[in-house]
Biotite code that builds the C-alpha atoms (Angstrom):
import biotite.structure as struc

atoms = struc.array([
    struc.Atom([-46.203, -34.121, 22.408], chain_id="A", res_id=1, res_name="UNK", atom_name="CA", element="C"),
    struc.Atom([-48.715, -33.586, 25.389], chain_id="A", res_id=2, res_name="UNK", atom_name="CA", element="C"),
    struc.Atom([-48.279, -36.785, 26.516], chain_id="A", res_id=3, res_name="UNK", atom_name="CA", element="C"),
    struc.Atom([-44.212, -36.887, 26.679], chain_id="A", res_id=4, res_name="UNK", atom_name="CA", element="C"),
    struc.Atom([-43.107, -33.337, 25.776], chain_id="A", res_id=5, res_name="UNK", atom_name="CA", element="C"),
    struc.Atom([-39.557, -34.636, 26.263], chain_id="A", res_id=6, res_name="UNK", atom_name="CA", element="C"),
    struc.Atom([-39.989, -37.130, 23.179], chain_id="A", res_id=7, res_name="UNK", atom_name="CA", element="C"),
    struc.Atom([-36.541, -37.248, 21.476], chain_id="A", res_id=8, res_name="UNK", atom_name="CA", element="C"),
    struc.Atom([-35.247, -34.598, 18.000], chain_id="A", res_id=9, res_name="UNK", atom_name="CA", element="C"),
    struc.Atom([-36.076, -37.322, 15.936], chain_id="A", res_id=10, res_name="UNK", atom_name="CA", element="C"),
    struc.Atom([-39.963, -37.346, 16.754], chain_id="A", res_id=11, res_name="UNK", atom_name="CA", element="C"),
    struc.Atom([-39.505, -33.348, 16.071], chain_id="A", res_id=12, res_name="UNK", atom_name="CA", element="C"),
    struc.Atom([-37.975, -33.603, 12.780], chain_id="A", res_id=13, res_name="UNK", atom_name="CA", element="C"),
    struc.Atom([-40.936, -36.302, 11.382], chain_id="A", res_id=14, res_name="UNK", atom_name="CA", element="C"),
    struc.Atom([-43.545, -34.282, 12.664], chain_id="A", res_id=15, res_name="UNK", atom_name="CA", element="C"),
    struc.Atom([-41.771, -31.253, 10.840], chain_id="A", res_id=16, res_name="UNK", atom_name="CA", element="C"),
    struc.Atom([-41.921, -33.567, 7.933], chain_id="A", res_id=17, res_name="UNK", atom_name="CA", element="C"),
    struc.Atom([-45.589, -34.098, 8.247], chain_id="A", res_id=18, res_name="UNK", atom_name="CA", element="C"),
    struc.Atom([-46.069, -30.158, 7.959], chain_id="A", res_id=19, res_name="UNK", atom_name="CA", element="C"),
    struc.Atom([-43.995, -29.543, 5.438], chain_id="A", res_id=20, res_name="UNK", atom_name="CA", element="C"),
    struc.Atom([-46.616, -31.874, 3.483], chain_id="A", res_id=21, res_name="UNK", atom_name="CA", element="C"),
    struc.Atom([-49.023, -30.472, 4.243], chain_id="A", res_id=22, res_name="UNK", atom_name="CA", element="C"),
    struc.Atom([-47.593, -26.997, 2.582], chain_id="A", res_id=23, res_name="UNK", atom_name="CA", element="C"),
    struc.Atom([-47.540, -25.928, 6.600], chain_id="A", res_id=24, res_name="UNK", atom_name="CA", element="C"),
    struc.Atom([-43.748, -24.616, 6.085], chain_id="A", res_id=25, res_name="UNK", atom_name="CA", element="C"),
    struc.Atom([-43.941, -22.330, 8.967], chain_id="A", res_id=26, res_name="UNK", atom_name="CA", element="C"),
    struc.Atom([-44.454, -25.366, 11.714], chain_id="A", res_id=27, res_name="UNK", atom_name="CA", element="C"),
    struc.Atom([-42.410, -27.255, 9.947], chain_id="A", res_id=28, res_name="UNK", atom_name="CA", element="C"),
    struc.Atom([-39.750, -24.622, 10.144], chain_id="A", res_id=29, res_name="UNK", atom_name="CA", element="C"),
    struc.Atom([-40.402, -24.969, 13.987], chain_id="A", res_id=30, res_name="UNK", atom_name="CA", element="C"),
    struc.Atom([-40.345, -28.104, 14.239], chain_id="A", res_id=31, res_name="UNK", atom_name="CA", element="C"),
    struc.Atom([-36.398, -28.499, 12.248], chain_id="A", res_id=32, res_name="UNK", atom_name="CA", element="C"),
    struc.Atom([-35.098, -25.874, 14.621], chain_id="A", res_id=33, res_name="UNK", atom_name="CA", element="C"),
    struc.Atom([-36.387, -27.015, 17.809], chain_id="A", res_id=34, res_name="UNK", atom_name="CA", element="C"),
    struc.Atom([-35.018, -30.600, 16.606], chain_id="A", res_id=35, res_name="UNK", atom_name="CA", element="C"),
    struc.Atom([-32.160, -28.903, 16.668], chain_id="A", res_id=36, res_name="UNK", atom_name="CA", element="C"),
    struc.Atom([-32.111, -27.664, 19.508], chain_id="A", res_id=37, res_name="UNK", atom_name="CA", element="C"),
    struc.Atom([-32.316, -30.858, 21.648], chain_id="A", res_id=38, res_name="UNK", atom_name="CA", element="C"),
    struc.Atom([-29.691, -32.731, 19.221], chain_id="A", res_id=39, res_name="UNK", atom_name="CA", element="C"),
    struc.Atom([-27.450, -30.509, 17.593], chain_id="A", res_id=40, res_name="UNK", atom_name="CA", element="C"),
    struc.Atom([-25.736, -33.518, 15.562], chain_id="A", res_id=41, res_name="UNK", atom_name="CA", element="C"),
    struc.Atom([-29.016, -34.426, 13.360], chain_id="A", res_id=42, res_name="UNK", atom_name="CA", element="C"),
    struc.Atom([-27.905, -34.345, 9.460], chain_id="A", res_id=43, res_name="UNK", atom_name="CA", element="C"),
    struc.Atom([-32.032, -34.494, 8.835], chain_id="A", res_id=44, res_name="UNK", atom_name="CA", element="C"),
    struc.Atom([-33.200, -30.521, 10.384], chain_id="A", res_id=45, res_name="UNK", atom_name="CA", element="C"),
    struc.Atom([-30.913, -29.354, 8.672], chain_id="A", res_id=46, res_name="UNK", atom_name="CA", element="C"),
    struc.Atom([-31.166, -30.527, 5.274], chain_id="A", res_id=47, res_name="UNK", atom_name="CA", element="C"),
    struc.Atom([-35.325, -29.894, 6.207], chain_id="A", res_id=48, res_name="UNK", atom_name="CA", element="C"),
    struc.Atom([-34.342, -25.938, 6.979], chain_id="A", res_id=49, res_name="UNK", atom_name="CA", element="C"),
    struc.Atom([-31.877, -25.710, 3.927], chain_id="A", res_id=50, res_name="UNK", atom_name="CA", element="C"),
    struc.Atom([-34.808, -27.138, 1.661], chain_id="A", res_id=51, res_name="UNK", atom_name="CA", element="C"),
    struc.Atom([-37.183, -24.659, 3.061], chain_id="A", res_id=52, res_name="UNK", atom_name="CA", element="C"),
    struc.Atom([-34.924, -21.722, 2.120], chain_id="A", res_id=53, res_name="UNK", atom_name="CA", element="C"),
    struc.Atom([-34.451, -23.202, -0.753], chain_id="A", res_id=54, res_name="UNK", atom_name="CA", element="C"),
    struc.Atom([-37.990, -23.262, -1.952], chain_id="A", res_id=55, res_name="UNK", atom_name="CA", element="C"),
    struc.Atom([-38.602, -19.291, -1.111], chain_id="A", res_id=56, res_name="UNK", atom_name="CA", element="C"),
    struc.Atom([-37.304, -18.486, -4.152], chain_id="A", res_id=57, res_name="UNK", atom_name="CA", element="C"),
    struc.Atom([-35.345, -15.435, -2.318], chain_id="A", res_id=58, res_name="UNK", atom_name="CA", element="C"),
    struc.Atom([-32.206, -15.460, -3.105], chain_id="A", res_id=59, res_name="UNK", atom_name="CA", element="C"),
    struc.Atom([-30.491, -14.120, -0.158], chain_id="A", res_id=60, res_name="UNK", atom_name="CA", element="C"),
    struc.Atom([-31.470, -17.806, 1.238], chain_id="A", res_id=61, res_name="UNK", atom_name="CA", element="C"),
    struc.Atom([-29.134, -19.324, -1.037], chain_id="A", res_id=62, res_name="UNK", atom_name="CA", element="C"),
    struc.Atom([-26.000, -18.398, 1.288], chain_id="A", res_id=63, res_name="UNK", atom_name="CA", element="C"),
    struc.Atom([-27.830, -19.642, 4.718], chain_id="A", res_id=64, res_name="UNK", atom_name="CA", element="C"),
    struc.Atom([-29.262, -22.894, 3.369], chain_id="A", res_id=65, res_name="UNK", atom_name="CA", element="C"),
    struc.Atom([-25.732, -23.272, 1.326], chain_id="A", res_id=66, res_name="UNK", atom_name="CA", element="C"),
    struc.Atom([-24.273, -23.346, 4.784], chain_id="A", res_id=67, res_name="UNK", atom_name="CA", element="C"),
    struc.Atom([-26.930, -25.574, 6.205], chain_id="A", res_id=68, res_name="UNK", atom_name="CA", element="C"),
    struc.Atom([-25.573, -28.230, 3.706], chain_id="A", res_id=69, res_name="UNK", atom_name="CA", element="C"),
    struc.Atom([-22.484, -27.705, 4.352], chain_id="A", res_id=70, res_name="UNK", atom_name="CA", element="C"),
    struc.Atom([-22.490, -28.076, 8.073], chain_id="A", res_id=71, res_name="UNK", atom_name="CA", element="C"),
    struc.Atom([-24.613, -31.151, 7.418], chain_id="A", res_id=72, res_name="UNK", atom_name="CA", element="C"),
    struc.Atom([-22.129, -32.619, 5.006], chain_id="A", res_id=73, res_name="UNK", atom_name="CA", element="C"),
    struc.Atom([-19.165, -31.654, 7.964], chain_id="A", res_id=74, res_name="UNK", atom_name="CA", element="C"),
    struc.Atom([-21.587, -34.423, 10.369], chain_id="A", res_id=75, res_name="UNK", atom_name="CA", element="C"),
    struc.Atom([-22.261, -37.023, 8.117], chain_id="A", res_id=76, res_name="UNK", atom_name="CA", element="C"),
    struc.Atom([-20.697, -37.527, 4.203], chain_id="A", res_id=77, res_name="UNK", atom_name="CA", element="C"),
    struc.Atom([-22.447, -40.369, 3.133], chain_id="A", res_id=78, res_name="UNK", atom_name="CA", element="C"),
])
């Protein structure tokens, strides 16, 4: 990320993948939103986020990572 910092979502999202292995769920939080942020249309973050609530066990996250699906389903069915 040094070396191009303007590598493309995609890049973001496996590297938030790589944290969230690694039980680093904060970075990998980080690293689905600002995937996000530079493509808006990726199906992946946001499954990755939705997951993330998912596994806190809180159930007020239900509702935001319920909508997270959705909006996910809305982009791409299959």
């Amino acid at each position: 990320l040094r070396a191009n910092p303007n590598c493309s979502a995609t890049v973001r999202f496996g590297l938030g993948l790589c944290y969230y292995k690694l039980d680093n769920k904060e970075m990998a939080e980080k690293c689905f939103l600002r995937a996000l942020q530079l493509d808006g249309n990726l199906v992946e973050p946001r499954v990755g986020l939705a997951v993330l609530k998912l596994n806190t066990g809180d159930l007020e996250q239900v509702q935001p990572a319920m909508k997270l699906l959705q909006e996910a389903y809305a982009i791409e069915s299959n």
